[in-house]
C-alpha positions in Angstrom: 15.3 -115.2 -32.7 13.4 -116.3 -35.7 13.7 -120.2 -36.0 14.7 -121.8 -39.6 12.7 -124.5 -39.5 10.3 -124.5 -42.9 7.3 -127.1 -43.0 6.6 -128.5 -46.3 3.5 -130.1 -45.5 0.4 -129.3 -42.9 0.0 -131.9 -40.1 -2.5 -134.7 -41.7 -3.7 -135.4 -37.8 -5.1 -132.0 -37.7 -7.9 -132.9 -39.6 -11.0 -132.5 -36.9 -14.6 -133.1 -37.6 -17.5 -130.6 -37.7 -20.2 -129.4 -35.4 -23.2 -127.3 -35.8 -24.1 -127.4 -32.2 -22.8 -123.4 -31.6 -23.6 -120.6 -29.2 -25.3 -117.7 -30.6 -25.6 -114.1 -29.3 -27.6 -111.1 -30.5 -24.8 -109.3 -32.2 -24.0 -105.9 -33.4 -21.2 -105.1 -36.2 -18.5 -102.2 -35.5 -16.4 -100.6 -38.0 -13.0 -100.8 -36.4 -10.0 -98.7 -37.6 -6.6 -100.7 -37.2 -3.4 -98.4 -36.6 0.1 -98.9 -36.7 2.0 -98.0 -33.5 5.3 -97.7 -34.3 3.8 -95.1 -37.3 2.3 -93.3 -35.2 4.5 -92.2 -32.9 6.6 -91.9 -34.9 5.1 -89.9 -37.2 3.2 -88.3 -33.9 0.3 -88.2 -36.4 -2.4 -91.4 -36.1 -4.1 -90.6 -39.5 -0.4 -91.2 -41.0 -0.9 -94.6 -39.6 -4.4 -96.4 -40.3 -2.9 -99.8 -41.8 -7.2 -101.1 -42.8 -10.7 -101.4 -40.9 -12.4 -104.7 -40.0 -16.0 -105.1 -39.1 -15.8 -106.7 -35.8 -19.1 -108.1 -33.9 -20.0 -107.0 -30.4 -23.0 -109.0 -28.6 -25.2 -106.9 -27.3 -24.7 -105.0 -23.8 -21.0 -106.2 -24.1 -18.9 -103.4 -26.2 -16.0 -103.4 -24.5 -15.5 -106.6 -26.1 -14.9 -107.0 -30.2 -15.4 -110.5 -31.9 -13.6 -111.2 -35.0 -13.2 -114.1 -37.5 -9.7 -115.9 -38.2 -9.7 -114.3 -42.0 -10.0 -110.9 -40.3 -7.3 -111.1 -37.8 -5.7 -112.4 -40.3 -5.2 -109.4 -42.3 -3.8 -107.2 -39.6 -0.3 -109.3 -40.7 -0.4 -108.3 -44.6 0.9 -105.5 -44.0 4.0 -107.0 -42.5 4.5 -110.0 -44.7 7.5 -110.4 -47.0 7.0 -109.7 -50.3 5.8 -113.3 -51.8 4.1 -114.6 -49.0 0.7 -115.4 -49.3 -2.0 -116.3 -46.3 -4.9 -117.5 -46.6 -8.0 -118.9 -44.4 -10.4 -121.6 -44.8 -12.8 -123.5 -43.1 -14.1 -127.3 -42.7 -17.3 -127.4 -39.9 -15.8 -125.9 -37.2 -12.3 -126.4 -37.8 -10.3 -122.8 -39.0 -7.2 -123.3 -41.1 -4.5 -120.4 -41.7 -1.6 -121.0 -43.3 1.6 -118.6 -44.5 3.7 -119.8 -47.3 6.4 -118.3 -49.9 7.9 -119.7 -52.9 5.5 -122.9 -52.5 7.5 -123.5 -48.7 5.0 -123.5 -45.8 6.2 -120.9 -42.8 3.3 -121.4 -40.4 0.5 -123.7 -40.4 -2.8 -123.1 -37.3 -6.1 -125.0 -37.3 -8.3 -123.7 -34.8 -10.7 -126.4 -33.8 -14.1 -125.4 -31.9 -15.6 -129.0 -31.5 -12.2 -130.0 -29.6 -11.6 -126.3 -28.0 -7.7 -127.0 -29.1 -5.6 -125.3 -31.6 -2.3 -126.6 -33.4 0.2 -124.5 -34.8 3.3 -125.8 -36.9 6.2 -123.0 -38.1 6.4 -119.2 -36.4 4.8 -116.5 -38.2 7.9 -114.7 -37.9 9.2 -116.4 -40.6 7.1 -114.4 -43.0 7.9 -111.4 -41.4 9.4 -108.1 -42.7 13.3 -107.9 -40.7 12.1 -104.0 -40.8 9.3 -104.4 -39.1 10.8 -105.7 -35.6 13.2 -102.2 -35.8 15.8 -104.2 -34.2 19.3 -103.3 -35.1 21.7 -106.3 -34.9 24.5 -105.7 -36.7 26.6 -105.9 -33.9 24.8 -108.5 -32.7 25.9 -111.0 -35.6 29.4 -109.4 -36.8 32.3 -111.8 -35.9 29.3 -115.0 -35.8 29.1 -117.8 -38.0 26.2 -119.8 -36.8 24.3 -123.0 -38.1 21.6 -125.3 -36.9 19.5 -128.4 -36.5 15.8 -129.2 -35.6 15.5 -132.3 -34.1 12.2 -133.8 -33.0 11.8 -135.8 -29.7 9.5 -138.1 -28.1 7.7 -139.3 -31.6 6.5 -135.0 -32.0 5.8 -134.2 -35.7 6.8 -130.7 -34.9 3.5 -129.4 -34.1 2.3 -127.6 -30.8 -1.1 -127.7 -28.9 -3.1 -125.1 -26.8 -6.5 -126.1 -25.4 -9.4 -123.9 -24.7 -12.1 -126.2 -23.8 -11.9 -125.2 -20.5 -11.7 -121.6 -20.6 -15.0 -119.7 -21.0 -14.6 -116.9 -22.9 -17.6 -116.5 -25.5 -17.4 -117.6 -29.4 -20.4 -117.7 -31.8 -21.1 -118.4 -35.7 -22.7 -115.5 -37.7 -23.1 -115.6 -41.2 -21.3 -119.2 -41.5 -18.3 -117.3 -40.4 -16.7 -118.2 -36.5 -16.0 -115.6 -34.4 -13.2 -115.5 -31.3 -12.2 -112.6 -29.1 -9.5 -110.4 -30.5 -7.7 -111.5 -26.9 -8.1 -114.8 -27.8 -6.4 -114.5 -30.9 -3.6 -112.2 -30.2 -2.1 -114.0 -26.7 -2.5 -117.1 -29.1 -0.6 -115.9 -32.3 1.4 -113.0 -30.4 4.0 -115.1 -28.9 4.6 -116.7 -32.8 4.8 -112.9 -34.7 6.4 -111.3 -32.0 3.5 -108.7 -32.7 0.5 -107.7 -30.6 -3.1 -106.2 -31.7 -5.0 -104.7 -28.8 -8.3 -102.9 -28.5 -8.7 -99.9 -26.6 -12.6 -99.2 -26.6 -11.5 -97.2 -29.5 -9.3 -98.3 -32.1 -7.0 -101.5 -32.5 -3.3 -100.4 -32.1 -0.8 -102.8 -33.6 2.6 -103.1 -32.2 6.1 -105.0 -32.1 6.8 -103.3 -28.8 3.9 -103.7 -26.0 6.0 -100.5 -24.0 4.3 -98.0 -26.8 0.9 -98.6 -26.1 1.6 -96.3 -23.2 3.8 -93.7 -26.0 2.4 -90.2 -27.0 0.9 -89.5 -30.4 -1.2 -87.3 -31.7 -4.9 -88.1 -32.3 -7.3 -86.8 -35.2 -8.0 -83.9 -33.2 -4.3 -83.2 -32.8 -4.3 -83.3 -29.3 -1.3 -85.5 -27.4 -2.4 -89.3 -26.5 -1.6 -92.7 -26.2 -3.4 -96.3 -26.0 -3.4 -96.3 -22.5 -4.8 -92.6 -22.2 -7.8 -92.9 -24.8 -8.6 -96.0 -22.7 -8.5 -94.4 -19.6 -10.7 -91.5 -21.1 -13.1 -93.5 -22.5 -13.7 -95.7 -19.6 -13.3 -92.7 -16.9 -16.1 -92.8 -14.3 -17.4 -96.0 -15.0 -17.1 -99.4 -13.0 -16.1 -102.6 -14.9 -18.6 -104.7 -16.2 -18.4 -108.2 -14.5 -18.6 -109.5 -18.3 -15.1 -107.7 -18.8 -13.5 -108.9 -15.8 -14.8 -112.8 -16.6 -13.2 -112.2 -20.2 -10.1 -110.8 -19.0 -9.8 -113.4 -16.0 -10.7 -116.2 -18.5 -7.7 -114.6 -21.3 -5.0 -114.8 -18.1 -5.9 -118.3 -17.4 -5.4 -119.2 -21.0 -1.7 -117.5 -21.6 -0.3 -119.3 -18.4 -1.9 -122.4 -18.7 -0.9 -122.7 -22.3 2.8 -120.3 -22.4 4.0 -120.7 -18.8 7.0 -123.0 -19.2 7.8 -123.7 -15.6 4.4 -125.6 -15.0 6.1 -129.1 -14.7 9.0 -128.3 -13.0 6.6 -127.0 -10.3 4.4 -130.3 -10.6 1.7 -127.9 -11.7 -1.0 -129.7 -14.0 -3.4 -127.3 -13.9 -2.8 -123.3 -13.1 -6.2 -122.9 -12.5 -5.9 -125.4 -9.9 -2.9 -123.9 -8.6 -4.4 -120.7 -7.8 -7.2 -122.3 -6.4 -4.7 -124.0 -4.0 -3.0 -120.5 -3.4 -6.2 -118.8 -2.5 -6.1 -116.3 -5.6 -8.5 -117.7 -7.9 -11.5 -115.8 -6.3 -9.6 -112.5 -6.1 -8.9 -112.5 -9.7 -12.6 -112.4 -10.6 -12.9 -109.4 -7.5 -15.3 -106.6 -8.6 -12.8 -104.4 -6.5 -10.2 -103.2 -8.7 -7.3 -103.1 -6.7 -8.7 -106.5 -4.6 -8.2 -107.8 -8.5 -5.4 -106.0 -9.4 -2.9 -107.5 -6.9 -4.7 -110.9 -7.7 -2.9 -110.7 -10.8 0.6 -109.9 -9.2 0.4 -112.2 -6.9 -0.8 -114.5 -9.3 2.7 -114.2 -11.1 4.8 -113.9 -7.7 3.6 -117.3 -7.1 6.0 -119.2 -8.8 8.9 -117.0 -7.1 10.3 -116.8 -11.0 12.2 -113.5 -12.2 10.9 -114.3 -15.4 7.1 -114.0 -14.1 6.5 -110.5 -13.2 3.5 -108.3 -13.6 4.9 -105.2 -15.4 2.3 -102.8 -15.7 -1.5 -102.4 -15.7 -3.0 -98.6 -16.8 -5.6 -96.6 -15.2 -8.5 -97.5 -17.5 -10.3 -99.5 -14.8 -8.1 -98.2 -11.0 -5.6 -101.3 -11.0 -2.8 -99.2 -12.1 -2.5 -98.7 -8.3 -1.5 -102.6 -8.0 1.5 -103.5 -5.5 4.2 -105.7 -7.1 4.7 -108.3 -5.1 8.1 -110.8 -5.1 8.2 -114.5 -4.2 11.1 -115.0 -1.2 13.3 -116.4 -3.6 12.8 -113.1 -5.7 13.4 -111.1 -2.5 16.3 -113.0 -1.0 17.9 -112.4 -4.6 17.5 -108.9 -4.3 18.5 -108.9 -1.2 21.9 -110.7 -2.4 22.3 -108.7 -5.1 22.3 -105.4 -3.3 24.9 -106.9 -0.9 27.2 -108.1 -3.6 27.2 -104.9 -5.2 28.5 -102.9 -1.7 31.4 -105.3 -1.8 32.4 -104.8 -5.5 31.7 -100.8 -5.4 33.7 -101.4 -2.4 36.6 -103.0 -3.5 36.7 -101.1 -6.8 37.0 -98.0 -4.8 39.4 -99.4 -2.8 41.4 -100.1 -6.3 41.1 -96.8 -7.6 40.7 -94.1 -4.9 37.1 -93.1 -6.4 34.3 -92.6 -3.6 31.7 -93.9 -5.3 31.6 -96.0 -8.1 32.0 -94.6 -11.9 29.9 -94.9 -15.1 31.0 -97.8 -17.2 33.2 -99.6 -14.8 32.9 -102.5 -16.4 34.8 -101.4 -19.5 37.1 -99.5 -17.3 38.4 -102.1 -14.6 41.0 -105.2 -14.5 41.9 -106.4 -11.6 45.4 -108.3 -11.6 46.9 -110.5 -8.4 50.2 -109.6 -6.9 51.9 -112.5 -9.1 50.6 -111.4 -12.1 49.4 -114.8 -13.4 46.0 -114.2 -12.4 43.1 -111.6 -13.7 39.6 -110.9 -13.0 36.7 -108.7 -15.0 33.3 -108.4 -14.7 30.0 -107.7 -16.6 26.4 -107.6 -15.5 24.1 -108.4 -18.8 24.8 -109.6 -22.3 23.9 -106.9 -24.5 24.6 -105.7 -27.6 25.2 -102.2 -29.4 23.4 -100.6 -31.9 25.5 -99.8 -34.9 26.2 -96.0 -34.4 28.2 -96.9 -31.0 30.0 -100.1 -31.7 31.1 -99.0 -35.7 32.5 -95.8 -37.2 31.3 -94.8 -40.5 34.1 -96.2 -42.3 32.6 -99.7 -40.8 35.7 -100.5 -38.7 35.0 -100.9 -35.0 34.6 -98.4 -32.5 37.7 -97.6 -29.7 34.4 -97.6 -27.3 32.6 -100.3 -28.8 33.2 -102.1 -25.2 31.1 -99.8 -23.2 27.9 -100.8 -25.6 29.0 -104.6 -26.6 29.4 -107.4 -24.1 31.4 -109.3 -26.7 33.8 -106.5 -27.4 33.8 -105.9 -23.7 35.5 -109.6 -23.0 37.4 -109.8 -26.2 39.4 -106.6 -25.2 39.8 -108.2 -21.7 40.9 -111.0 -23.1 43.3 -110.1 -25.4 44.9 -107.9 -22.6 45.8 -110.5 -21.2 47.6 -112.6 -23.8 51.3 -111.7 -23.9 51.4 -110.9 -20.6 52.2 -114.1 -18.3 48.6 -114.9 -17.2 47.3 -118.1 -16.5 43.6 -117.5 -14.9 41.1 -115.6 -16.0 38.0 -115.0 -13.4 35.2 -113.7 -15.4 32.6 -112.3 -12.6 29.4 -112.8 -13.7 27.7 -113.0 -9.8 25.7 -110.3 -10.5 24.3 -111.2 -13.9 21.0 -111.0 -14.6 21.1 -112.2 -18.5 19.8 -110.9 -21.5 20.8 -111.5 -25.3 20.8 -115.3 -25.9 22.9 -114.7 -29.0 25.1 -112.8 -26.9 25.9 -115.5 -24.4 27.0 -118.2 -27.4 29.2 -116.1 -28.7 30.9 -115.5 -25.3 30.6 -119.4 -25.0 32.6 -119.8 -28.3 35.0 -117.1 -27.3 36.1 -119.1 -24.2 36.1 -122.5 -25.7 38.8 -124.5 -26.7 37.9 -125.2 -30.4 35.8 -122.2 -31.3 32.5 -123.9 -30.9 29.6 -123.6 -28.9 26.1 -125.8 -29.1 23.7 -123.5 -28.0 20.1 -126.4 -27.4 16.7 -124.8 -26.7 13.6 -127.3 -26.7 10.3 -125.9 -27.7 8.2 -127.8 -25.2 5.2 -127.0 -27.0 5.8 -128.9 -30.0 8.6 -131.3 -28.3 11.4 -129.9 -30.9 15.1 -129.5 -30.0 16.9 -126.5 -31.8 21.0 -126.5 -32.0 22.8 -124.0 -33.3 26.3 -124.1 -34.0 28.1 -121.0 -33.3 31.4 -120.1 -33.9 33.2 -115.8 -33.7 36.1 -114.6 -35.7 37.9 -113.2 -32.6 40.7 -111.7 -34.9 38.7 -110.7 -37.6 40.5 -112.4 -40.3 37.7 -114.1 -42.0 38.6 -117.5 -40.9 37.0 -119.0 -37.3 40.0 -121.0 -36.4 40.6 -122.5 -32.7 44.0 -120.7 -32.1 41.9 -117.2 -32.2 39.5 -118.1 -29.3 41.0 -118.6 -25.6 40.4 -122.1 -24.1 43.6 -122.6 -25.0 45.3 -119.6 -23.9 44.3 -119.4 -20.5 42.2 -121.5 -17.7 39.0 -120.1 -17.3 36.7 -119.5 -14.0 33.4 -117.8 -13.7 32.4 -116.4 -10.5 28.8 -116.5 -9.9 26.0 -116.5 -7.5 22.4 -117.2 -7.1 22.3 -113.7 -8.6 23.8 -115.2 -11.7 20.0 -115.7 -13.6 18.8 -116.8 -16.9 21.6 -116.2 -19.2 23.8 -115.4 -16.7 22.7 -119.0 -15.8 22.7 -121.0 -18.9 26.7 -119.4 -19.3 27.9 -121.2 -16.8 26.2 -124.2 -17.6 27.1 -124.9 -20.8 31.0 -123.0 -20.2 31.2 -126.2 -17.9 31.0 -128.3 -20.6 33.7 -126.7 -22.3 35.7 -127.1 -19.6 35.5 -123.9 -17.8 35.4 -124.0 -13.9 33.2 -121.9 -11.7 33.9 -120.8 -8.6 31.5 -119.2 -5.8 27.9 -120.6 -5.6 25.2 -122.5 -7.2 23.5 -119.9 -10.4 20.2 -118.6 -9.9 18.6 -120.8 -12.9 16.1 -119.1 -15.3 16.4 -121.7 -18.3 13.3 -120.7 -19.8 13.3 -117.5 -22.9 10.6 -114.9 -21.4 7.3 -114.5 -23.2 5.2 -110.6 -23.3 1.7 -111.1 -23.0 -0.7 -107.9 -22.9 -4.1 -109.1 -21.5 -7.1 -107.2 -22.9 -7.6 -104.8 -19.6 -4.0 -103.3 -20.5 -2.1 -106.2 -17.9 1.0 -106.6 -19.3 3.1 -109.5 -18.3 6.5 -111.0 -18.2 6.9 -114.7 -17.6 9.0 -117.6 -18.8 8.0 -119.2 -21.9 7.7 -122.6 -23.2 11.6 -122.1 -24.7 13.9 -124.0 -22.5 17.6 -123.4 -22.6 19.3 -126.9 -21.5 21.7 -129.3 -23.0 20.7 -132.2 -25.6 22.0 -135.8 -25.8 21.1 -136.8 -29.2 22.2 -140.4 -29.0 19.6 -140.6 -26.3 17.3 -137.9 -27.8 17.3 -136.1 -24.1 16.9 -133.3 -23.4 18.1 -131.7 -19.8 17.3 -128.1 -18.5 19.3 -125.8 -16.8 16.6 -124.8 -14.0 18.9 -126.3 -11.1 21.7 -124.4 -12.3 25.3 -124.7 -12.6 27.1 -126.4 -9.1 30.6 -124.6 -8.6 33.6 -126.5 -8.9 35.3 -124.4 -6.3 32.6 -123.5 -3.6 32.8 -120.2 -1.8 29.6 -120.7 0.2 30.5 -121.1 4.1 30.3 -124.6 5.7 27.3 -125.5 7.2 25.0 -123.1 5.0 23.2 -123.9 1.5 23.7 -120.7 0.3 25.3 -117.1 0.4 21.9 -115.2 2.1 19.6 -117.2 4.2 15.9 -117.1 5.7 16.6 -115.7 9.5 13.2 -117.3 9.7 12.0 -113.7 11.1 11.2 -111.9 7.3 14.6 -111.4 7.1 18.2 -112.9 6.1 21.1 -114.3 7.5 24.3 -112.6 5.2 26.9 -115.9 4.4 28.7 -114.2 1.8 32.6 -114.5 2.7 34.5 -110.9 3.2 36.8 -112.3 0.4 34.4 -113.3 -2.1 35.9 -110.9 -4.7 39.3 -110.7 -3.5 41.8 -112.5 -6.0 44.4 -112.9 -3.9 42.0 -115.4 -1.9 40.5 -116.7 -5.4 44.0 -117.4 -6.8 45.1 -119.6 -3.8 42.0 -121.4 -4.0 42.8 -122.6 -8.1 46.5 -122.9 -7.1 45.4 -125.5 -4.4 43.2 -127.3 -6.8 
C-alpha cells in the first residue's frame, strides 16, 4: 500500500560532514546488462527486455561481487518513474543525496552517509512509481471503499527513518571521486521502499516486482529455456564458494534483520547479531559447508518462532537449496492446531451435508443456522481479493460468483442472508485465519461496524510515524456510505478464533473489539507486523515481519499500542485449568484441549444467551 504522505522539504539534520579517510581496492570495471523480469518472461525473449547497462566495479579476485555508485543504481528506477518525476544524485564529502520529486513535491528523500555508516530516508519511492508497473489488479480490491488518512508523527520524529551500517563489514571504496556500495547493499536498503528488487546473478542484473520470477523460465540470447536462478547455478556449477562471498552475503543478512525486522523489541533484542551469538548460529552462518550454512539461515529466522520470519527458498547455485525448514514450537504447535481444527470443521460440515470429504469452495457454499433460527455461523480462512475477470462481468456489474474469489463479497452475501430472516447472532469463524490483504480486513471492519467506519493505525517504527486511514464500504451500492447499510446495527456480532487466527486474522479481532464485536473461543495468534521480502545476494529469499506495526493509536496521548498479544476472548472456550487449546506434552509433542463443541452452535448460542 503506497503511503500519501508527500515531503516538501529534505531533513536539515541530515547534513553530515566529510571524510577522505576511505578504503581503496584494486578494481576492475564490468559492463553489466540490466533486464526487466517481468518483460522477459513475458515476452520469453530476454533481448526484448534489456532496460540499460551500468559499469559496475569488481575488486580484484572478487567477481562474484559488483560495486556500483548511488547515481548508477539510481537509474535502474527511470524506467519505472511516473512521467514528471525527476531523480537526481549528489554528493557532499562522503555524504550521498538522492531525492525523487514531481511537480516541485518531494516523494523520497536518502542521504547515505559513509563517515557515520547510517543512512536516512524520508517518503517511499513508491510514490513515484508507475501503478503498471507493480501488475497488481485491484479493482475489486477498492470498489465499494471510500478511504482517507492522516500521518501523525510521534515521539518529537520529523518523519525520517534510520539504518546503520557501521557495524556491518561489507566492502565500500571511492574511485574516480565517485563512492561505490554493493548492489546488495543498496537493493535490501531501497527494496523494501520501491517494492522492487535488482539482483545480480554472475551474469546479468534482473530487475523485478515479484522476487518468485527470478526462479521463472525465459529464453536467453541463445534461445535456449532459463531463469535467474538456472544461469546462476550454471555459472557457478562445480565450484566452491569463495569465503569472500559467504562474508558478503553473511554481512547483507545481518543488515536486513537488524535494520527491517520489526519484532526486535518485543523480543528485548538490541542487537541480532548478538542474538545469534546467544543462540549459537552466528558461526554457522559464516560455515564454508553449504548446507552447515544453509540451515544457519533457517534457523536463524525460526528463532524468533514468528510466522512472518520464514526462509522461503535458497537455489542451487552454491548446494544450500538442500536446506531444511525449520519451525519455532510456537510455529509447530500452531500447525499442529490448525490441522486439528480443520478435522473438526471438515467433520462437522460433512456431518451437515452428507459429503465424505470436504468440497471446493466451502466457504462460499456453507451457513450454518441453530435450531431457533436466531443464530448463524460462516467461515473464511484469508482476506483476499479477486482479480477483475472473476468478481465483474463485462457489463461491470458484479459477478453471481464473485464470493468464491472476494472475501468482502463472501461476508456481504452472508450477511445480507441473514437480514429479514429473524437472526440475532452472527458467528463469523475466523479460527483458522491466517490473514492476508490489509485493505481487505478494514473493509470487513467497516462492514460489521455500527456507523460505517473503521480506523485502520499502522506505526512505521522506523521513522516513529503513525498512519490512519479512514475507511468506510458502500454495502448497497447506492453511492452513499450511510450507517443503516453496514450491520452493527442489524445483528450482534462474534468472531470465533484461535491462536490459529494470525496477522490479519489477528488485527480483525482486535480492532472488531473496539467496535463492539465480541469474540468467542481463544486468545489470536498475533502477527501485528506487515511482512517484508528480502532476496539476499546468494539467491536466500526471506519472509519476515517488517517494521509496519498494525496496532491501535490514542492521539490525545500520541500512543501507540500493538496488537502482538492479540485479542483476549470475551467468551472463552479454552478448558479450565489450561492456557490454551494445544499444549506442550513436554515429550515433543502436544496435549489436544480443544473442546468437542468448539464449532457446534447449538453450544455457542447457549453460551451468548447466558451472557
Amino acid at each position: 500500500m503506497k503511503r500519501n504522505i508527500l515531503f516538501t522539504t529534505i531533513i536539515s539534520s541530515m547534513l553530515l560532514c566529510s571524510c577522505s579517510l576511505f578504503r581503496t581496492y584494486d578494481t576492475t570495471a564490468k559492463e553489466l546488462n540490466v533486464y526487466l523480469l517481468e518483460k522477459a518472461i513475458k515476452e520469453n525473449d530476454i533481448t526484448k527486455a534489456q532496460s540499460n547497462t551500468v559499469k559496475a566495479e569488481f575488486i580484484n579476485g572478487e567477481k562474484y561481487i559488483p560495486y556500483l555508485s548511488l547515481k548508477q543504481y539510481a537509474s535502474f528506477y527511470n524506467p519505472y518513474l511516473q512521467e514528471g518525476a525527476n531523480s537526481e544524485v549528489s554528493s557532499t564529502g562522503s555524504t550521498l543525496t538522492w531525492t525523487i520529486s514531481k511537480g516541485g513535491q518531494l516523494y523520497f528523500a536518502a542521504m547515505v552517509s559513509t563517515s557515520y555508516g547510517e543512512v536516512m530516508k524520508a517518503g517511499e519511492i513508491s510514490n513515484a512509481i508507475k501503478d503498471e508497473v507493480y501488475d497488481r489488479d485491484t479493482k475489486s480490491m477498492m470498489y465499494a471503499m471510500d478511504i482517507s488518512g492522516d500521518a501523525f508523527p510521534i515521539n518529537g520524529s520529523s518523519g525520517y527513518a534510520t539504518y546503520e551500517f557501521d557495524n556491518t563489514a561489507f566492502k565500500h571504496f571511492r574511485k574516480n571521486g565517485e563512492m561505490y556500495y554493493p548492489l546488495g547493499f543498496y537493493d535490501n536498503l531501497f527494496s523494501s521502499s520501491s517494492g522492487l528488487y535488482h539482483f545480480y546473478n554472475y551474469k546479468n542484473i534482473y530487475a523485478t516486482s515479484d522476487a518468485e520470477n527470478f526462479a521463472k523460465d525465459f529464453k536467453d540470447e541463445s534461445g535456449n529455456v532459463t531463469s535467474s536462478d538456472k544461469e546462476m547455478a550454471a555459472i557457478t556449477n562445480g565450484e566452491t564458494i569463495p569465503e569472500y562471498l559467504i562474508n558478503y552475503n553473511t554481512n547483507m543478512f545481518l543488515f536486513t534483520m537488524e535494520n527491517f525486522y520489526g519484532l526486535k523489541y518485543n523480543y528485548e533484542i538490541d542487537s541480532i547479531k548478538q542474538f545469534y551469538r546467544q543462540q549459537g548460529l552466528y558461526n554457522d552462518l559464516y560455515a564454508k559447508d553449504n548446507l552447515t550454512r544453509g540451515n544457519a539461515y533457517s534457523s536463524a529466522l525460526a528463532a524468533f518462532d514468528d510466522n512472518h520470519t520464514v526462509f522461503v527458498s535458497a537455489n542451487s547455485a552454491w548446494g544450500e537449496d538442500k536446506t531444511t525448514r525449520y519451525g519455532g514450537p510456537g510455529m509447530m504447535k500452531r500447525s499442529f492446531l490448525r490441522s486439528r481444527l480443520w478435522e473438526m470443521k471438515e467433520k462437522l460440515i460433512c456431518e451437515k451435508t452428507g459429503y465424505n470429504k470436504l468440497p471446493e469452495a466451502y466457504e462460499t457454499k456453507f451457513t450454518y443456522f441453530s435450531e431457533s433460527r436466531k443464530t448463524v455461523m460462516f467461515t473464511f480462512d484469508d482476506f483476499k481479493y479477486g482479480e477483475s475477470k472473476d468478481v465483474f462481468k463485462e457489463d461491470g456489474s458484479i459477478s453471481e460468483f464473485a464470493d468464491r474469489f472476494d472475501t468482502y463479497f463472501h461476508v456481504l452475501n452472508k450477511l445480507q442472508e441473514c437480514r429479514g430472516r429473524g437472526v440475532e447472532n452472527v458467528i463469523i469463524d475466523i479460527s483458522t485465519n491466517g490473514g492476508g490483504v490489509v485493505g481487505m480486513m478494514a473493509k470487513l471492519l467497516a462492514l460489521v461496524s455500527k456507523k460505517n467506519k473503521a480506523s485502520l493505525n499502522m506505526y512505521d517504527e522506523a521513522s516513529n510515524v503513525v498512519t490512519v486511514n479512514n475507511v468506510r464500504v458502500d454495502a448497497d451500492g447506492d453511492g452513499q456510505y450511510t450507517d443503516y447499510e453496514t450491520f452493527g446495527n442489524s445483528f450482534k456480532i462474534y468472531l470465533l478464533t484461535s491462536d490459529c487466527s494470525f496477522s490479519c486474522g489477528n488485527a480483525f479481532p482486535c480492532y472488531a473489539q473496539k467496535l463492539g464485536v465480541k469474540i468467542i473461543g481463544e486468545k489470536s495468534g498475533g502477527g501485528e507486523c506487515a511482512v517484508n521480502i528480502h532476496y539476499m545476494p546468494n539467491s536466500e529469499y526471506i519472509y519476515h515481519s517488517s517494521r509496519l506495526h498494525l496496532g491501535s493509536y490514542d492521539a490525545e496521548k500520541k500512543k501507540f499500542n500493538g496488537f502482538e498479544p492479540g485479542a483476549t476472548p470475551d467468551i472463552s472456550l479454552v478448558p479450565t485449568g489450561h492456557k490454551s487449546l494445544i499444549e506442550s506434552d513436554g515429550k515433543g509433542g502436544y496435549v489436544n484441549n480443544i473442546p468437542s463443541n468448539f464449532y457446534d452452535i447449538e453450544y455457542l448460542e447457549s453460551l451468548i444467551t447466558a451472557k
